[in-house]
N, C-alpha and C positions, 0 to 999 in steps of 0.2 A: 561674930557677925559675918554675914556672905553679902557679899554684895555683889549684882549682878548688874555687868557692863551690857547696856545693849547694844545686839550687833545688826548692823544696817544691812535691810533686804538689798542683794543685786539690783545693779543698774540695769536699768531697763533702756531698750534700744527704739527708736522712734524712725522709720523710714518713710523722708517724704519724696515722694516719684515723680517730677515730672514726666508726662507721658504722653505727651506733644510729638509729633514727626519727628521732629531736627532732633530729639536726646534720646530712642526708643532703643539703638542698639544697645548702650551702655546700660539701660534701664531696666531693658530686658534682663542681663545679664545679675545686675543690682536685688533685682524681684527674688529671683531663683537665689543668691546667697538670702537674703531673708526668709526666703521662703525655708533653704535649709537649716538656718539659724531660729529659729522658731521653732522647728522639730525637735532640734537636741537639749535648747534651754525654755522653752517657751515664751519667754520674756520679751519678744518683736512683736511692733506692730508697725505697719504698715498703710499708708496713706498715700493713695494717690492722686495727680490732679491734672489741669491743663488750668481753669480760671478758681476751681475751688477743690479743697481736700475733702477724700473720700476713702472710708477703713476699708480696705481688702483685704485683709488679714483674711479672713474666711473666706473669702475663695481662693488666693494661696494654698489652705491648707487642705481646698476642696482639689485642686490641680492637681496633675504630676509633672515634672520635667519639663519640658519644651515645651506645654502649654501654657504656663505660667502669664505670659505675659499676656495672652489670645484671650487667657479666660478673665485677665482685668482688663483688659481692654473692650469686650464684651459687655461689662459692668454698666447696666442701664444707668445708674448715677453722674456715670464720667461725660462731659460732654466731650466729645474728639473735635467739633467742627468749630470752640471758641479758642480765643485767642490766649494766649498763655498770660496770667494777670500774677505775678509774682506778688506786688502788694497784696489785693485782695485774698490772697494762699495764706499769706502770712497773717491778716487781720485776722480769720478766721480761726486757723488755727493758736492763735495768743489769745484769742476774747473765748473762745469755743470750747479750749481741750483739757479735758481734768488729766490727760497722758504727760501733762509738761511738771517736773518734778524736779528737787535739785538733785532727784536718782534714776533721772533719765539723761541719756546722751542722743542727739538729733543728729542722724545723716540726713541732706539734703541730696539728693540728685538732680541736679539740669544748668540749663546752657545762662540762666542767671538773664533772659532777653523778657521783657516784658511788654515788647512791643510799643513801644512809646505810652505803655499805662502807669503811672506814677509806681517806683520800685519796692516801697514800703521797708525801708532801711530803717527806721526808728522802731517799726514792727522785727526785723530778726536781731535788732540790738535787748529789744525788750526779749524774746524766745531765748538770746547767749545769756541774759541774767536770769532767768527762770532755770533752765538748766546745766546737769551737770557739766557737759562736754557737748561744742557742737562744733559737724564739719560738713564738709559740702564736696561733693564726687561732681567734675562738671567735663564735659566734651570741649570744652569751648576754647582754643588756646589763647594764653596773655595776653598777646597781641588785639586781639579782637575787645579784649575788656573794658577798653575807653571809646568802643563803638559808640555810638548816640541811642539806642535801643538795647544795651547791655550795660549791668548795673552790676555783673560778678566782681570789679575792681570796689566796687562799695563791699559787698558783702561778703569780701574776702577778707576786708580789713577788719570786720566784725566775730570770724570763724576761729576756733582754734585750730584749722586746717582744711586745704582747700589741696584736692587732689584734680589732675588732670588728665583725662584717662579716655581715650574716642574709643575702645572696644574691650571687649573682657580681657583680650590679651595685656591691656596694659591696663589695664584695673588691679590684675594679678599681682602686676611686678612690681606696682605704686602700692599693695595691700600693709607694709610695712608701716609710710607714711599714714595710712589711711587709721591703723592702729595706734599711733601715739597720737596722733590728734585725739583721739576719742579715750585714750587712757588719763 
């Protein structure tokens, strides 16, 4: 008799981008690792937003280098001039996205401010049970987290890691952290 063990496809990487002023440096920088991480395993996608998520995956892999961010930001879908709705991000993408899997792992990117619009905490508690590994790359430091319009101290406590990192310099050096969260 042979018996054959099946063996589970790779995890699949889900990047969602705030892409709001206040988080564009780190985001940028965020874009461009996806963007090279897609090339070598193809298994990234990528979602951007400001009030709602939006797949740029394709034009990532339309860009090169230092355009990256220019050419999603360009993206007729993204509105630039709404307010940042973290709830309504996260509604959309838990009711929305056939990409949520227990063989994907969710980096989020951004500053976790929803500008006083309800945070939608029970929405990335429900995304941490759908998925394999979820973590959150944010500008935003601690202190700031129990602001009145910042809701990162909620949704840190939901992440299996929450890096803090205001420029790719220090994205780089936190990329350790950012790997065991997501392993």
């Amino acid at each position: 008799l042979i018996v054959r063990t099946p063996i589970p496809e790779p995890v699949r990487l889900v990047v969602l981008a705030d892409v709001s002023l206040s988080v564009r440096p780190v985001t940028g920088f965020t874009l461009r690792v996806a963007q090279a991480m897609h090339q070598r395993v193809g298994r990234c996608r990528v979602l951007a937003f400001v009030d709602r998520p939006v797949d740029v995956t394709d034009i990532l892999l339309r860009s090169t280098g230092d355009n990256a961010l220019a050419d999603v930001l360009a993206c007729p879908e993204l509105d630039l001039e709404a307010s940042s709705d973290y709830g309504k991000v996260l509604t959309e993408l838990v009711s929305g996205s056939s990409l949520l899997d227990r063989r994907t792992s969710v980096v989020i990117v951004g500053d976790g401010r929803s500008n006083g619009l309800p945070p939608g905490t029970d929405r990335l508690e429900e995304l941490r049970r759908r998925v394999h590994r979820l973590a959150w790359i944010t500008p935003e430091p601690p202190r700031y987290w129990a602001q009145a319009t910042c809701a990162m101290g909620e949704y840190a406590s939901i992440c299996d890691g929450v890096v803090v990192a205001r420029d790719p310099r220090e994205l780089m050096a936190r990329a350790r952290d950012l790997g065991n969260a997501l392993r």
